[in-house]
C-alpha positions in Angstrom: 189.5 98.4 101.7 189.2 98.6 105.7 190.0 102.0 107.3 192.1 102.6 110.3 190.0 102.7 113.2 192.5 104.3 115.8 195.0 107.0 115.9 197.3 108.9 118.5 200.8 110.4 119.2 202.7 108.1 121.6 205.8 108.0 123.0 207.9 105.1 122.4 211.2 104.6 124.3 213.6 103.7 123.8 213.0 104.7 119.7 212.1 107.7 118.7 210.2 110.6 120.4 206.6 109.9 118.9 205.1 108.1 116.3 202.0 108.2 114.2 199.9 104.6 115.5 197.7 102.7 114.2 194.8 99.6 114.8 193.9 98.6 112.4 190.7 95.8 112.0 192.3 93.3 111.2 194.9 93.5 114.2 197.8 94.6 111.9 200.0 98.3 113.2 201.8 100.4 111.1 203.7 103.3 112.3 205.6 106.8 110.9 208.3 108.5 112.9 208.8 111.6 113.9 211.8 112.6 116.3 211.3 115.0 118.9 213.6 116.9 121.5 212.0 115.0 124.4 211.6 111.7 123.0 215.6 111.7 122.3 216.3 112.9 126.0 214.1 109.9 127.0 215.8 107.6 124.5 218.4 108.8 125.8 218.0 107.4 129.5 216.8 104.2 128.1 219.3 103.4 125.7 222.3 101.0 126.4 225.3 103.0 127.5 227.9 102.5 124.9 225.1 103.1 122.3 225.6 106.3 119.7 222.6 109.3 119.7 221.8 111.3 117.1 222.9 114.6 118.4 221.8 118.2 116.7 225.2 120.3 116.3 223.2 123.7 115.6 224.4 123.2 111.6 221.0 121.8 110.3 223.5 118.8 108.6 223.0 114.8 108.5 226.1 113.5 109.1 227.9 110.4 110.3 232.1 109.7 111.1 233.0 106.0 111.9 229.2 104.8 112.4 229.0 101.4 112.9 226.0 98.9 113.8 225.7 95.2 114.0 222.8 93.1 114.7 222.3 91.1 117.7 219.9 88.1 118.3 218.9 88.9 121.8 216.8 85.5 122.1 220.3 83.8 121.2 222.9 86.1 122.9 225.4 83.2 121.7 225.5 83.6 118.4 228.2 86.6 117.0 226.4 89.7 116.2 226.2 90.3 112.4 227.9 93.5 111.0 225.6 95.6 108.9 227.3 98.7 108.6 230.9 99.1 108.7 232.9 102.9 109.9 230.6 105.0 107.5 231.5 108.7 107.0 228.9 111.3 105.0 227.6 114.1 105.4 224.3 115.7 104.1 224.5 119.3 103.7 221.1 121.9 104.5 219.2 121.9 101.0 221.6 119.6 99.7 219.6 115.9 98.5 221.9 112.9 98.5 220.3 109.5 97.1 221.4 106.4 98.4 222.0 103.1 96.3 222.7 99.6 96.9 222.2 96.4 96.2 219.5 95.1 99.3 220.4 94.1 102.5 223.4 96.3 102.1 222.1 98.5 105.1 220.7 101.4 103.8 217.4 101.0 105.6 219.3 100.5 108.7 221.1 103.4 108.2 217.9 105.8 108.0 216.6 103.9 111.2 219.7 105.0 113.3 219.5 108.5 112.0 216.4 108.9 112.6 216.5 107.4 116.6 215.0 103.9 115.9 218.3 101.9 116.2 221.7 102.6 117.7 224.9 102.9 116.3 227.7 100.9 117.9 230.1 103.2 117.7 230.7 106.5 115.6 229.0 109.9 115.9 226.0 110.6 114.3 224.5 114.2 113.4 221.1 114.9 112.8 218.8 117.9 113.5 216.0 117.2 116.3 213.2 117.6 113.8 214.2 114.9 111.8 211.5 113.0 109.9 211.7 109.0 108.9 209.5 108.0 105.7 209.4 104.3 105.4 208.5 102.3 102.8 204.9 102.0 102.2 203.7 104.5 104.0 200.5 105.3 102.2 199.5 102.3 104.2 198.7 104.5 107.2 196.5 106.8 106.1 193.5 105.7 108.4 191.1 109.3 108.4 187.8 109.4 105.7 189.0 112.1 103.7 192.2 113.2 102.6 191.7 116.4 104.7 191.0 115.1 107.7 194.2 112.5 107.6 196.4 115.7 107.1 194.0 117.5 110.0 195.3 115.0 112.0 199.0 115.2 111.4 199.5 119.0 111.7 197.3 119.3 114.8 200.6 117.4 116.5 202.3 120.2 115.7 199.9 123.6 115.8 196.9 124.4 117.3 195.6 127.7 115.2 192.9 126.5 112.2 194.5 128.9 110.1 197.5 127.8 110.0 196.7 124.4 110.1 194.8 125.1 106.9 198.2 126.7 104.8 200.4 124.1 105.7 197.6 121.6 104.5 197.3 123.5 101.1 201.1 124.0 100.8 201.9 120.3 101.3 199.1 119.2 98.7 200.5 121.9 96.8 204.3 120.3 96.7 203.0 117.2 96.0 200.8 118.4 93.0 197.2 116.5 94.6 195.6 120.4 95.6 192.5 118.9 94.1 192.4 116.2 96.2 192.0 117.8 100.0 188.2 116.5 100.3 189.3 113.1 98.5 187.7 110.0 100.5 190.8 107.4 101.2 189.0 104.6 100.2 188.7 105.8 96.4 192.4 106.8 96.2 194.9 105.0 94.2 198.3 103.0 95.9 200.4 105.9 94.3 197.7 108.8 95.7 197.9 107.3 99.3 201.4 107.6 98.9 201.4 111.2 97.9 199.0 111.8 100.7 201.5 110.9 103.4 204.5 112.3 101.9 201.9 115.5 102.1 201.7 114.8 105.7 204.9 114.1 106.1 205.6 118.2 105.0 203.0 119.3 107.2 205.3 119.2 109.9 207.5 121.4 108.3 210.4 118.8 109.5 214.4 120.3 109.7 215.7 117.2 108.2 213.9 114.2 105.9 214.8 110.5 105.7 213.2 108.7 102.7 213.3 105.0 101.9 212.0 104.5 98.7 209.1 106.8 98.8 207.9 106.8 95.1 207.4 103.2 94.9 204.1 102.9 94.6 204.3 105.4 91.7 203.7 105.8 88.5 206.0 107.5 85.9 204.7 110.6 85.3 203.4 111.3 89.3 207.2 109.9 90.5 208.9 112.6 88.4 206.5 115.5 89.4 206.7 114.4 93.2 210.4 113.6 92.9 211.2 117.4 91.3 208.5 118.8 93.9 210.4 117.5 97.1 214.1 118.5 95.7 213.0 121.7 95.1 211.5 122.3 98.4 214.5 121.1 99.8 216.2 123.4 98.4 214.3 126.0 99.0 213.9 125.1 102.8 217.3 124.5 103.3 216.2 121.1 104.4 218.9 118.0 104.3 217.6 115.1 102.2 218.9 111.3 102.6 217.1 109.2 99.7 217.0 105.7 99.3 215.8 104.8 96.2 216.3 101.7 93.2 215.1 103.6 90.5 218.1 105.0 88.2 214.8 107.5 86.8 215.8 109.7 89.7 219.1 109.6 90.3 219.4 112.4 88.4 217.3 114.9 90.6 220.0 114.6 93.3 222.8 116.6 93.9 224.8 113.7 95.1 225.3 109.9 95.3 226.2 107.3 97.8 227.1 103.9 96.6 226.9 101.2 99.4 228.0 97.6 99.3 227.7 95.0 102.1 227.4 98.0 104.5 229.6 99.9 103.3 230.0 103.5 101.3 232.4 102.4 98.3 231.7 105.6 96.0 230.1 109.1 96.2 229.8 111.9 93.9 227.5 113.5 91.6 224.9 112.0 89.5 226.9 112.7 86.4 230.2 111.1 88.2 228.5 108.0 89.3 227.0 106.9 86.1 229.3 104.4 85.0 228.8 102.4 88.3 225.2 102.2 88.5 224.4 99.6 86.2 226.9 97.5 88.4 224.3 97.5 91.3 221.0 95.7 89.7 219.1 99.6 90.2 215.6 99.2 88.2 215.4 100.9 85.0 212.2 102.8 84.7 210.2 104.0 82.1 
């Protein structure tokens, strides 16, 4: 397995504030978000004047009223864009998780991407506190550092600057996601569902105010997705952290406190797990084991 030979903060306007890049050898990037303060005033400048912000009401809430999107094809500015999310309404409460489910292509990715400053809504309002943290898909992909240690070195030295505390967030976030035995772990000898638990590790480094999640425990096995899936509702919880979920496992429905149904970019339910039972099987959601 190739490492990741380069690493740094950027910005990137008009997206988000900063993100996590990489070079890799073979000429492939990969990237994690991270919003900042600045990078949204910058967005903002660059962004197309009717387009909608994330703004951060002082509440600590996700939330979006009337949010809208469509997809244009800018090399064929002919063609009618494509509607992909259609006068959404939710909200996501501090400590509150919400999982989102849908058949794909329905827009939940999409969705995460314009709260969390990548894309821009059309029309709406959309709520979202400035440290809000994307986790895409795959993102065990990025870790690029020799040792498990040095990868999660690198992420919280974005953020702080004292050893010390660089060390206890490192051990708290290995801690949450139950790999406290694995800080001096090479990369290269860790498994697709480790890496993964790695960066969802450095993902809580940064102690984010809100967290977007698409699909994190994919790469998972049973036993690791439910201690990583209790671990991060409970720290939600405890954090009084907003969670938006997307996930196609019915396995952790459960876990949240609430549901979103979407279909063809729309929200057609919501409710608890126990309300929304009798429609999940009308989705295609994977059964686990």
């Amino acid at each position: 397995m190739a490492m990741w030979d380069g690493a740094a903060w950027i910005g990137l306007p008009p997206g988000v504030g900063c993100v996590r890049a990489f070079a890799h050898r073979d000429g492939r990037e990969r990237i994690c978000v991270r919003r900042t303060p600045q990078g949204l005033a910058r967005n903002a400048e660059n962004a197309p004047r009717t387009a909608m912000l994330p703004v951060d009401d002082g509440t600590g809430r996700i939330a979006v009223q009337n949010l809208s999107f469509a997809w244009r094809d800018d090399l064929r500015p002919w063609k009618a864009p494509r509607p992909v999310l259609k006068q959404l309404t939710f909200e996501v409460l501090p400590g509150e998780v919400v999982m989102l489910l849908g058949a794909n292509g329905c827009g939940k990715s999409t969705l995460l991407q314009i709260l969390g400053g990548v894309l821009f809504a059309d029309s709406g309002t959309v709520v979202a506190p400035e440290r809000t943290y994307l986790f895409l898909q795959n993102m065990g992909e990025t870790i690029m550092m020799h040792t498990v240690r040095r990868d999660l070195e690198f992420c919280a030295s974005s953020e702080v600057t004292d050893p010390a505390e660089i060390d206890a967030r490192i051990k708290a976030s290995l801690a949450t996601v139950k790999l406290e035995a694995f800080e001096g772990r090479e990369v290269e000898k860790l498994s697709g569902g480790e890496r993964q638990r790695v960066a969802l590790a450095g993902a809580l480094v940064f102690k984010p105010d809100a967290f977007l999640m698409d699909e994190p425990t994919a790469a998972m096995d049973r036993r690791n997705r439910v201690n990583v899936v209790t671990a991060i509702c409970n720290w939600a919880r405890e954090s009084r952290v907003p969670v938006l979920w997307v996930t196609h496992l019915k396995s952790e429905l459960s876990y949240a406190d609430r549901i979103i149904i979407m279909h063809e970019g729309q929200i057609t339910r919501q409710g608890s797990p126990r309300e929304m039972a009798p429609f999940v099987d009308a989705i295609g959601s994977r059964q686990t084991n």
